[in-house]
TORVOLUM-569717 format. One record per residue (C-alpha): residue number from 0; residue in one letter; x, y, z. Coordinates in steps of 0.25 Angstrom, whole numbers, plus 5000, padded with zeros to 4 digits. Layout:
N
   nr  rest    c1    c2    c3
  NUM     A     X     Y     Z
...
//
This chain:
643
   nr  rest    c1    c2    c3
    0     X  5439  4953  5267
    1     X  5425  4954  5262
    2     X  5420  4944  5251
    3     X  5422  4950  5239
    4     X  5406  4957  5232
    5     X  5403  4951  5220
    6     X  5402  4965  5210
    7     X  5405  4967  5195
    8     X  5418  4971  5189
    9     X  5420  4984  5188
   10     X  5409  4988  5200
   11     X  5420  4984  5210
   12     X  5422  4993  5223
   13     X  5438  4998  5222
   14     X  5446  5005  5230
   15     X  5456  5008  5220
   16     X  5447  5023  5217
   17     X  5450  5032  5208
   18     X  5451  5043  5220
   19     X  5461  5031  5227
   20     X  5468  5033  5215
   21     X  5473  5046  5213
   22     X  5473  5050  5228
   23     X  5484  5042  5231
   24     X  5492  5039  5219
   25     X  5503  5046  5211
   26     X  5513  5046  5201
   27     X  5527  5042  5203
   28     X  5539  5046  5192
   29     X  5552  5049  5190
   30     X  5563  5046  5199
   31     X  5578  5052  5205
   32     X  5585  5050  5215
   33     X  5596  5061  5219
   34     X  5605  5057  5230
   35     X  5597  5052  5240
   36     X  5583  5057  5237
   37     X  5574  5049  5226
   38     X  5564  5059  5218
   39     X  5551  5052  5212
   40     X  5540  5061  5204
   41     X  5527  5060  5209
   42     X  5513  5062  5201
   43     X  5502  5066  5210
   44     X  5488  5067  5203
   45     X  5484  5073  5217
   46     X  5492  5085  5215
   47     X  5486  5087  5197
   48     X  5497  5078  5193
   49     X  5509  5086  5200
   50     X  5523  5077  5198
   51     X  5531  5081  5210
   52     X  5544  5077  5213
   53     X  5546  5068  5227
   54     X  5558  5067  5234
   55     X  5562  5053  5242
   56     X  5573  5058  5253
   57     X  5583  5048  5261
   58     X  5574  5050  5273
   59     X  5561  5042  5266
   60     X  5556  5055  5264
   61     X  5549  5059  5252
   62     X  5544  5075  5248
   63     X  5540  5081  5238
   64     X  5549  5089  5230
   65     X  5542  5098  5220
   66     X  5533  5109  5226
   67     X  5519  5111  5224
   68     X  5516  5115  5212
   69     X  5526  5110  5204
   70     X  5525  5098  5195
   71     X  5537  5090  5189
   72     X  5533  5085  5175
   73     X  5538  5088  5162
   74     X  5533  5090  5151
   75     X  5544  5085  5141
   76     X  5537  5075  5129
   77     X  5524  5079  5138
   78     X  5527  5065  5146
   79     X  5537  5071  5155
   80     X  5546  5063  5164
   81     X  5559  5066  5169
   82     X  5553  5080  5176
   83     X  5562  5081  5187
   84     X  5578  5077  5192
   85     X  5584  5078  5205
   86     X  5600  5083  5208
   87     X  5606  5086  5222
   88     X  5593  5087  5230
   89     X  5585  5096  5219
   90     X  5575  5092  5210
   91     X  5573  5099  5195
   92     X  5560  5096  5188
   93     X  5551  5101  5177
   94     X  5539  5108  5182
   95     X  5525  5105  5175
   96     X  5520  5119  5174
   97     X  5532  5125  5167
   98     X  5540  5114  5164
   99     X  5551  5122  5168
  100     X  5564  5113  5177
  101     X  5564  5116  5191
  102     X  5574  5115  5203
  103     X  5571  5111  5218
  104     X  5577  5109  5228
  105     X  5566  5109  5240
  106     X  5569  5122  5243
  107     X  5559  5135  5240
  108     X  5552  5133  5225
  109     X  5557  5125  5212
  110     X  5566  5134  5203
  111     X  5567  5134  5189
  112     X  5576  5131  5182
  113     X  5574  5133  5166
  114     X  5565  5145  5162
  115     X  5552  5146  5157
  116     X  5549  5142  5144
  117     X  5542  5131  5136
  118     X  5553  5120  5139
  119     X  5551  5107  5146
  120     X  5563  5098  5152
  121     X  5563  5084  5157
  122     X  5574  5071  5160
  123     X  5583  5081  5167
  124     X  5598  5075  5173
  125     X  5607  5083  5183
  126     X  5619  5087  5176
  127     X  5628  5092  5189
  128     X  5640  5095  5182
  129     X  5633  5107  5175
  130     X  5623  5109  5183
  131     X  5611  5108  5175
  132     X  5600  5099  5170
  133     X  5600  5090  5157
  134     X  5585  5087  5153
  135     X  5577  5086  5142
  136     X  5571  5099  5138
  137     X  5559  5100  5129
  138     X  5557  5114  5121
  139     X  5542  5117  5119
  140     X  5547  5132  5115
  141     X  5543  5132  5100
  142     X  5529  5132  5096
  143     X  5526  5124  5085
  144     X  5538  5115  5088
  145     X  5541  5102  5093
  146     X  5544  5103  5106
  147     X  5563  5101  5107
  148     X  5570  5091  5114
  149     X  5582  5094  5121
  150     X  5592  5089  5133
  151     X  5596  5101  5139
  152     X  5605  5107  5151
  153     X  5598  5116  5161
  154     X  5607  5122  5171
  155     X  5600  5119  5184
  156     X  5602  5134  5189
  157     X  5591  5137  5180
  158     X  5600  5148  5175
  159     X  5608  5147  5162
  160     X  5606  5140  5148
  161     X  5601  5128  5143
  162     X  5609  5119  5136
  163     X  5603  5111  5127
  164     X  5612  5098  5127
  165     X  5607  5091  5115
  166     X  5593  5094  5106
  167     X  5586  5091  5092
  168     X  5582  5076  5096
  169     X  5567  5077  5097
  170     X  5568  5071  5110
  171     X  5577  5068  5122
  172     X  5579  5062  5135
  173     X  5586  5055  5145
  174     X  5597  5064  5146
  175     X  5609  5057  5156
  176     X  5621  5063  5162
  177     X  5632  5053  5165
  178     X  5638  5055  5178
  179     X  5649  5063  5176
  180     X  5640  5072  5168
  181     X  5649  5071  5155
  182     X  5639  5063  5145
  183     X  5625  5063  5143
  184     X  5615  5054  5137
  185     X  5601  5056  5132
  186     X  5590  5052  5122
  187     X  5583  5057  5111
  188     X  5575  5053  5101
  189     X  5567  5059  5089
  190     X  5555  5058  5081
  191     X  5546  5048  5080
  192     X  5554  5039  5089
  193     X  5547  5041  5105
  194     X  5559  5036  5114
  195     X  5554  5023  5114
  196     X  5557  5021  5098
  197     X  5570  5025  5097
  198     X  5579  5036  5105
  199     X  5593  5039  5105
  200     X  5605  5040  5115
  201     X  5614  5050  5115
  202     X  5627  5055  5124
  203     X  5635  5067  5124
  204     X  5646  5073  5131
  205     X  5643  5084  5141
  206     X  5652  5094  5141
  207     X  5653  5105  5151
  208     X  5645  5116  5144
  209     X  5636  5106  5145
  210     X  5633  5103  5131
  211     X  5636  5091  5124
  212     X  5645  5084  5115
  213     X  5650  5071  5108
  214     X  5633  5066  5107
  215     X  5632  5049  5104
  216     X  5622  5043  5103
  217     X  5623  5030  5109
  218     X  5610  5021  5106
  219     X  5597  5025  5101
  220     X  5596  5018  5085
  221     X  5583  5019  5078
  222     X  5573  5009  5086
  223     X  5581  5010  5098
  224     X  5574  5019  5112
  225     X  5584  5022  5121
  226     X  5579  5023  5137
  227     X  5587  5029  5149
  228     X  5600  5033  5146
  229     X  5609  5033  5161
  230     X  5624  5033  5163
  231     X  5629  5023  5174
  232     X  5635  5030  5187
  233     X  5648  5026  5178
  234     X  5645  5033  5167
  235     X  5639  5023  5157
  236     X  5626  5024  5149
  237     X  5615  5015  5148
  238     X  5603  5016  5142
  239     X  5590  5006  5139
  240     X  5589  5003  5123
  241     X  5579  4995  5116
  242     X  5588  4991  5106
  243     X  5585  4975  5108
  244     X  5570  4979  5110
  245     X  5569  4979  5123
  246     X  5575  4991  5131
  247     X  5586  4987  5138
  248     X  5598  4991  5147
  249     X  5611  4996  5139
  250     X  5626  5003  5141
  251     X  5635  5014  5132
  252     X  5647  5012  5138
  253     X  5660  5016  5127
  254     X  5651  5017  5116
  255     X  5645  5002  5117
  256     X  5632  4999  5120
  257     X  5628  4986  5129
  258     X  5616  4980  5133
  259     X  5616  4980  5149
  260     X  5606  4968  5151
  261     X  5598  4964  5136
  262     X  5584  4959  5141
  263     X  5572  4957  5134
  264     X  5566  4969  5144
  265     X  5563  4984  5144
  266     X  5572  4992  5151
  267     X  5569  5003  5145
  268     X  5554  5012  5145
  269     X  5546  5020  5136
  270     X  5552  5034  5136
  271     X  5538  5043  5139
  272     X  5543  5052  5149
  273     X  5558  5055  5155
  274     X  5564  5049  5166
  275     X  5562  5036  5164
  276     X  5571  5027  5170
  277     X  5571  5011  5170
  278     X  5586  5009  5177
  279     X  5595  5015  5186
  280     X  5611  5015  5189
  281     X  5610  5011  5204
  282     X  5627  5010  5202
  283     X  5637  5009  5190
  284     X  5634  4996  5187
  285     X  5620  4994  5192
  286     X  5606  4997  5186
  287     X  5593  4995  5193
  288     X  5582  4994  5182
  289     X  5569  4992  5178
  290     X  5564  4983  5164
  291     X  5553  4978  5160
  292     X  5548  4963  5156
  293     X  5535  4960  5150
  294     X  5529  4972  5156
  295     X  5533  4970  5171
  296     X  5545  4981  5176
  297     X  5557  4972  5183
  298     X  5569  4979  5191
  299     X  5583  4974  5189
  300     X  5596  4977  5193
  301     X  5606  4977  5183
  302     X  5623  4976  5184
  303     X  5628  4983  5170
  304     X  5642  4978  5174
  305     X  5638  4965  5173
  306     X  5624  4966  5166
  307     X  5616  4956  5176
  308     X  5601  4960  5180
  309     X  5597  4957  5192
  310     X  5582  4958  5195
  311     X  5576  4964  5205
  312     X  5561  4957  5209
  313     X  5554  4967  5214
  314     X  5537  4968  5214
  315     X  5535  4979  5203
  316     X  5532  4978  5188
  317     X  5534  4993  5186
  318     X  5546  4998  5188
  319     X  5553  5013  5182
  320     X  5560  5024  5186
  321     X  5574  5017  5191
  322     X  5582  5026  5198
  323     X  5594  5021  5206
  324     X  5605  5025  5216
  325     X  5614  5018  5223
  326     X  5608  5005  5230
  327     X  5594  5010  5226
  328     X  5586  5011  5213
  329     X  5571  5020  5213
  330     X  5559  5018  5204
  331     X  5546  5017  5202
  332     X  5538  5003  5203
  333     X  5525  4998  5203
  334     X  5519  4983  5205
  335     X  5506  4977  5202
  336     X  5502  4978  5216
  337     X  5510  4992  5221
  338     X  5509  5005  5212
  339     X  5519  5012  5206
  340     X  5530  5016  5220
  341     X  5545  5024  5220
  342     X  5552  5012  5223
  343     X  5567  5010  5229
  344     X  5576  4999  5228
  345     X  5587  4994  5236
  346     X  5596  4988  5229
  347     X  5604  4981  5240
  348     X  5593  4975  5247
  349     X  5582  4974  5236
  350     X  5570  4981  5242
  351     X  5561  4989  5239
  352     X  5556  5003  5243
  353     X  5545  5011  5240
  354     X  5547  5026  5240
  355     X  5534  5031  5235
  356     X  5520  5024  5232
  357     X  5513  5031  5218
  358     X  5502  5026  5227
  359     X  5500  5023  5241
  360     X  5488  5018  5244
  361     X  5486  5003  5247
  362     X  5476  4995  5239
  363     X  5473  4981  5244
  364     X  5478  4970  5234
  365     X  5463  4965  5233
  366     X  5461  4977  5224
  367     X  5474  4976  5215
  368     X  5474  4968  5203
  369     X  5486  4962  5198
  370     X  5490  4964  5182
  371     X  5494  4951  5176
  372     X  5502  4953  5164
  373     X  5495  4949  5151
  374     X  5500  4946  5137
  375     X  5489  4943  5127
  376     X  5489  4939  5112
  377     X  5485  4952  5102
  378     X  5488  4954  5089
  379     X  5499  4947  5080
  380     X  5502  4937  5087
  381     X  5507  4946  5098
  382     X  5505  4946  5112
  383     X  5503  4960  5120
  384     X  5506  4962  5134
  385     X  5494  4968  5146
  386     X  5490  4968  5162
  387     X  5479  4962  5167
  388     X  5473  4968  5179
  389     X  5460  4960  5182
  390     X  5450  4965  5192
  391     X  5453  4964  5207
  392     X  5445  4969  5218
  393     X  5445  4962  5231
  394     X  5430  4965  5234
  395     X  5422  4961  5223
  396     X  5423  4952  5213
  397     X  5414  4950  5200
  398     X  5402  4941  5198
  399     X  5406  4929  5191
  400     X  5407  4927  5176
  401     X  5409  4942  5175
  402     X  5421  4948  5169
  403     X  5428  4961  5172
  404     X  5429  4973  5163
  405     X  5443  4976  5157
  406     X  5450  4989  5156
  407     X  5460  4987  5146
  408     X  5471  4998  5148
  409     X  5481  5003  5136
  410     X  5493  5011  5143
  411     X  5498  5023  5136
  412     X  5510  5027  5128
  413     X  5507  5020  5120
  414     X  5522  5015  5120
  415     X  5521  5012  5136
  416     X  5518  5003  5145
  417     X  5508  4997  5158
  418     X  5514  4991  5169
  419     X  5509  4980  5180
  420     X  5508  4987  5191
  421     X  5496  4993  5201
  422     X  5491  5006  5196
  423     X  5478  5010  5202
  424     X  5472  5014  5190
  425     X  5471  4998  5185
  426     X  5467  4994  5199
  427     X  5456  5004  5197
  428     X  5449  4997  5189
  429     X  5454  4983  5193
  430     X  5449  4985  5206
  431     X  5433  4989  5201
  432     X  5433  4975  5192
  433     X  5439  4980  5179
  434     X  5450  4972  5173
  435     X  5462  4980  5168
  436     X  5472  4973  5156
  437     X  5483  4985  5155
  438     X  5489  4983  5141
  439     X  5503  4983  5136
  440     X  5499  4983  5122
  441     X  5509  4981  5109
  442     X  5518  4995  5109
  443     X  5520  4994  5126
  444     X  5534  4994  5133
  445     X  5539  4985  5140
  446     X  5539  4974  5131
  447     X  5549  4977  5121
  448     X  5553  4986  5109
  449     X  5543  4975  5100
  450     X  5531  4977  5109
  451     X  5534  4990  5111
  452     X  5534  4993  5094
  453     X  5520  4984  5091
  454     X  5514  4998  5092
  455     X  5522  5004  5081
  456     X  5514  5007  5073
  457     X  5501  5000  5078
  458     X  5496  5008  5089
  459     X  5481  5009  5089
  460     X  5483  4994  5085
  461     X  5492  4986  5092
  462     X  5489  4993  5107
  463     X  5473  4990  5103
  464     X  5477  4977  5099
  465     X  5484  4973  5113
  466     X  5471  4981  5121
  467     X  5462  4972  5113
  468     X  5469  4959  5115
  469     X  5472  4961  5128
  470     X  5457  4963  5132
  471     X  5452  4951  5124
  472     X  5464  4943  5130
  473     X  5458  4945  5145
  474     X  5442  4942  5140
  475     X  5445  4929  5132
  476     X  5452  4926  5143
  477     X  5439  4930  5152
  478     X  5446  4939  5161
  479     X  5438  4952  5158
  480     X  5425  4954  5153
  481     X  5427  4956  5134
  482     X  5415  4964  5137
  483     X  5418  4975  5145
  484     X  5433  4979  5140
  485     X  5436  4994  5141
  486     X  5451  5002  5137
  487     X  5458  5012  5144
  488     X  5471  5020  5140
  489     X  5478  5033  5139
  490     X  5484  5040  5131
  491     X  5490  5030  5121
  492     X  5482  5020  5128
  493     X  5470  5029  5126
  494     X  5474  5026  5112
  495     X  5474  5013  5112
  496     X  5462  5014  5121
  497     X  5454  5020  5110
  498     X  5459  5013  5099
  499     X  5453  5000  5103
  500     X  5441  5005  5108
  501     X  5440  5011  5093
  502     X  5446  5001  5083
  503     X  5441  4987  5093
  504     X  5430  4983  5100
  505     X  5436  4975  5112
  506     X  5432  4986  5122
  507     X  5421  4993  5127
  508     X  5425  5005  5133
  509     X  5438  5013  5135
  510     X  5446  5025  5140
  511     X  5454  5034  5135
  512     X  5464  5044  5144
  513     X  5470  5055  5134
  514     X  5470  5044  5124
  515     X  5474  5046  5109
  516     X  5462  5045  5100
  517     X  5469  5053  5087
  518     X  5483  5049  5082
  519     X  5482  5059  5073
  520     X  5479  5070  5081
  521     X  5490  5065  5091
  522     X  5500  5064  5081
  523     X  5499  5080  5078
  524     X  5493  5084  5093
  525     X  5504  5078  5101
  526     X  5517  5081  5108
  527     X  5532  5081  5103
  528     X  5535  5067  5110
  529     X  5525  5057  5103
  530     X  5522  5065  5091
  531     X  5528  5054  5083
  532     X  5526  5043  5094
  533     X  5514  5040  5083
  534     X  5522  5040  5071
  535     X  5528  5025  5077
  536     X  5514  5022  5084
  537     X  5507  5023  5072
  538     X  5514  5029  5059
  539     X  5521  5040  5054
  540     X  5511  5052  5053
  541     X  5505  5059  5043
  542     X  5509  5048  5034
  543     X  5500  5036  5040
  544     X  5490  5048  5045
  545     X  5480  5038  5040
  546     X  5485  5028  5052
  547     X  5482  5038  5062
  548     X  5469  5041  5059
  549     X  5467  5026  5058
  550     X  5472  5022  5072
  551     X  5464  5035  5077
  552     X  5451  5030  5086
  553     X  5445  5045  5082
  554     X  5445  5041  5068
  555     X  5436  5029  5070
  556     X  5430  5031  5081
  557     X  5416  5025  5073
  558     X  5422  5011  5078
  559     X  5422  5014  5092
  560     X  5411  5008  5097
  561     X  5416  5010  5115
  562     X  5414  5020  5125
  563     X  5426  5027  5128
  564     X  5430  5038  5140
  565     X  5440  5047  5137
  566     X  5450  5055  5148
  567     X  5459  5067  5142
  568     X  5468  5079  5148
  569     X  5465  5091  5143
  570     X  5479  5093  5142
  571     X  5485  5082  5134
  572     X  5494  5088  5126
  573     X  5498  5072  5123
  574     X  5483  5068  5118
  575     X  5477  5081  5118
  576     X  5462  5080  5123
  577     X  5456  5082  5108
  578     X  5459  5067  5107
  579     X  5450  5063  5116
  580     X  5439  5073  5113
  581     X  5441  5069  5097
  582     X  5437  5055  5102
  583     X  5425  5059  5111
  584     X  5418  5067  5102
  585     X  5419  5054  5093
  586     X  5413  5045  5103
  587     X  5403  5056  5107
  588     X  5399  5056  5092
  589     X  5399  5042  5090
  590     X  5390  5039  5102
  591     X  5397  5032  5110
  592     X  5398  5033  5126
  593     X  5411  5042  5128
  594     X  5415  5050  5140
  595     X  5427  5062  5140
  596     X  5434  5064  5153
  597     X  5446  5077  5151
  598     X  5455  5082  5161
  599     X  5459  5096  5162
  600     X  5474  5099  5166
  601     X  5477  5083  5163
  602     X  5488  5081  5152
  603     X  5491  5066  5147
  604     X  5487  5057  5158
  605     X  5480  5064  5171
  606     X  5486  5066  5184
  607     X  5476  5074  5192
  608     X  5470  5064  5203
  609     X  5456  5068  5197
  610     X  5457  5066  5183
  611     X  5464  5052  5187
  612     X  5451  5048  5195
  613     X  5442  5054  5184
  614     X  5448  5045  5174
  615     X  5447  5031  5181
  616     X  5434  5035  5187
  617     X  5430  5041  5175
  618     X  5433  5028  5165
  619     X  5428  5018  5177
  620     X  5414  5025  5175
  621     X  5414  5025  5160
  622     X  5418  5010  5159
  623     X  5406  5008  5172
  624     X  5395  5014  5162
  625     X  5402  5005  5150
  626     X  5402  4993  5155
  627     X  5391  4994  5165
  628     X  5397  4992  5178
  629     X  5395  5000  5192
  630     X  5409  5005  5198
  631     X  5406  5003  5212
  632     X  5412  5018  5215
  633     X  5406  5029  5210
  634     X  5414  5037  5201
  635     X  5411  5050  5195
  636     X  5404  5050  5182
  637     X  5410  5053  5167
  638     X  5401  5060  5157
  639     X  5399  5047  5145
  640     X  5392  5052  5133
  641     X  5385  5043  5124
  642     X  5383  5030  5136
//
């Protein structure tokens, strides 16, 4: 090997390019397994974005299911999730376009099975018996009106009625048939709560009309979330509760609730999109699950006869997505060297098989960088929880005494979580010198209902707090350099992201990808399923209106004093593009050096190949011109006003 070239951080020569990137990466989502064959959903930014359904066959072979042009997303609570099932060698799924359900069966083109109309559905079971699908169906019919909620049965002929099964919660979920087809359990929840703060779990009795009868609601108290109802092969339903503060493993059985294995541990997730799944029944009295501890995904196994857990090592700190059939259990993992795979487990002889890569190109470990886990005093006497990546590039290395940049990332949600594991778009910058800290700030999962509750009420402070602190941790400690600190985030971490960059001066630079720059204006221009999610983040609203406007980086923008780039979808119905533009004409205003990338056909988050390689081209360029390094690729230009 070559001796490694003495060059600056942030001018070294990566092959982790943006073009390398989206070329050969994608997205990997929910999972089922019917019979024998083991069904994944794949985002492809090649194909615009397109989620196509992927069967895995006996045989080792994998196809793909849904046909050119269709798309298998839903649009229910506009995160989707949950968009397709599989029964007896057909798939149904939600179709991007009309949002309309579909059945397939490999033969001739997908048929519809509900009519046109301005419904979307999602989280749908297989209820033989009757013949039909149980989902979630959203009715967007009424202008003016909230969208309804509903769990509704839809024959899967595509002829005949609709039954609604149960209505009026503002939201549901999860519904779950037993086996025998005679109960079902779902969850609901209503206003202001998002399913995170508290959700309910009912069962019915199914009778054969299909209707239902005899409804108990069987946990779910105010403060309480619910996560992933499922009936044993037995019959008995479990369910994850945070009743203890941490998410953990529980069973109804003759109208008695018991803790399966109490653990200071998260079993359960954040509720964003349908589908989610953390365990699976790989027997009666067998689960294979997935927690998590201090930020790092383990795997068990767990007897609910006897209530031992036994854990499984394996090499991943990301694991979701558990399903299970006999002698196997199917999920999604990711390590801190190996991205994100479809992964099968044996049960009997403890290995491990990868069915499909989110990513199969082979990078060299001398370009990869390892996160350490970091947790660092902030405010209050509190300590707050973050990844350091530092810079990691096999051919160069920096001239001594410099220190390297740091790109501070907050994840979005902001009620969500970042993980330790190799995703390219950290190793981008790694890779050219720049050190990476991705923060798990107060108000994150994964660290218990506490945590999880420092932002009530104080985001904009607590979440600045933890970026601020986090940053200032790594350059007291002269791991990066204090004088080159730049913020990145999306979303909610676009927020944040702007929020510090507004009300502190740690940082010198930052991006925001469709981030919120307007609590006002997001509280009356946003969709049904966090239209209250402020009222706990901030305060009720109108009544602390003033609280609002205060935490709003628009209304002060004469303290920011940092360039800032800015990337938006023009069809962000979730932060809608006026958000961003408010804040450029701001900074334009102001004098300060601004640049505003938008997207056309991009929603919330982009998922075309080219506007992914526009956006971490596009921010690389604007921190060069910042901070006064030379990338050592050339990268296309961004317009910045005011430089």
């Amino acid at each position: 090997m070559a001796e490694a070239q003495i060059s600056g951080y942030g001018s070294w020569k990566s092959p982790i390019t943006s073009d390398l990137i989206v070329s050969g990466t994608i997205g990997l989502g929910q999972i089922a397994i019917d019979g024998e064959d083991v069904y994944w959903v794949e985002t492809r930014p090649q194909e615009k974005g397109r989620y196509v359904v992927v069967k895995f066959m006996p045989n080792g072979r994998t196809v793909d299911v849904t046909p050119v042009p269709f798309n298998a997303r839903t649009r229910v609570h506009e995160y989707g999730g949950g968009g397709f099932t599989a029964s007896d060698g057909a798939i149904y799924f939600s179709n991007f376009a009309d949002q309309r359900l579909y059945r397939f069966d490999g033969a001739g083109e997908p048929e519809a099975i509900t009519p046109e109309a301005e419904m979307r559905y999602a989280d749908g079971v297989i209820d033989r018996k009757r013949n039909r699908m149980i989902c979630v169906r959203e009715d967007h019919s009424a202008p003016g009106r909230e969208a309804a909620g509903a769990i509704v049965g839809i024959p899967l002929s595509g002829a005949g009625a609709h039954v609604t099964i149960t209505g009026g919660a503002d939201f549901y979920s999860s519904p779950r048939l037993n086996p025998e087809g005679s109960r079902l359990a779902w969850l609901q929840w209503n206003h202001p709560n998002m399913p995170w703060d508290g959700t309910e779990l009912w069962v019915a009795d199914v009778k054969d009309d299909g209707s239902v009868n005899n409804p108990v609601r069987v946990a779910g108290v105010a403060g309480e979330s619910i996560f992933q109802p499922e009936w044993s092969p037995s019959g008995e339903l479990h369910f994850v509760s945070d009743r203890t503060g941490w998410w953990n493993l529980y069973r109804w059985q003759e109208g008695r609730i018991e803790a399966l294995c109490p653990m200071d541990a998260e079993f359960g997730l954040p509720q964003w999109v349908f589908g989610m799944s953390t365990y699976a029944f790989e027997s009666a009295n067998r689960i294979v699950c997935a927690y998590i501890e201090q930020g790092f995904s383990k795997l068990a196994v767990l007897d609910t006869a006897t209530g031992k857990l036994e854990k499984i090592e394996t090499p991943f700190t990301k694991i979701e997505g558990v399903r299970a059939t006999p002698g196997h259990a199917i999920f999604i993992a990711a390590s801190p060297v190996e991205t994100a795979g479809v992964i099968r487990f044996d049960l009997d002889n403890r290995r491990f098989e990868t069915l499909r890569r989110s990513s199969e190109l082979t990078i060299d470990p001398g370009y990869i960088s390892v996160p350490q886990a970091v947790e660092f005093p902030t405010e209050n006497g509190l300590t707050a929880h973050a990844f350091f990546y530092p810079p990691r590039n096999r051919d160069f290395i920096a001239p001594e005494n410099e220190r390297p940049p740091l790109l501070v990332m907050s994840h979005g949600g902001p009620t969500a979580a970042t993980s330790p594991t190799l995703r390219l778009s950290v190793q981008y910058w790694t890779s050219r010198g720049v050190a990476v800290l991705d923060v798990n700030y107060g108000g994150s999962a994964g660290y218990g209902r506490e945590y999880r509750e420092r932002l009530s009420g104080h985001w904009g402070v607590v979440d600045v707090d933890d970026c601020v602190n986090g940053a200032k941790y790594l350059a007291e400690r002269g791991l990066v350099d204090g004088g080159r600190l730049a913020i990145t985030g999306g979303s909610a971490g676009g927020y944040t992201t702007l929020c510090t960059l507004t009300f502190r001066d740690a940082f010198k630079a930052g991006a925001s990808h469709y981030g919120v720059s307007d609590l006002e204006a997001l509280e009356v221009d946003t969709h049904k399923f966090e239209s209250r999610y402020t009222h706990k983040l901030i305060a009720p609203y109108p009544e602390r209106a003033d609280l609002y406007r205060e935490r709003s980086p628009i209304n002060h923008t004469d303290q920011l004093s940092a360039p800032v780039i800015f990337f938006q979808g023009l069809e962000d119905k979730i932060v809608p593009p006026n958000q961003a533009e408010m804040m450029v004409n701001a900074l334009r205003a102001k004098g300060l050096p601004v640049a505003y990338i938008t997207f056309e056909g991009e929603q919330h988050g982009f998922r075309q190949a080219a506007n992914i390689k526009r956006a971490l081209d596009g921010e690389l360029y604007f921190y060069s011109r910042v901070f006064g390094f030379e990338p050592a690729d050339a990268v296309e230009p961004v317009p910045i006003e005011n430089l």
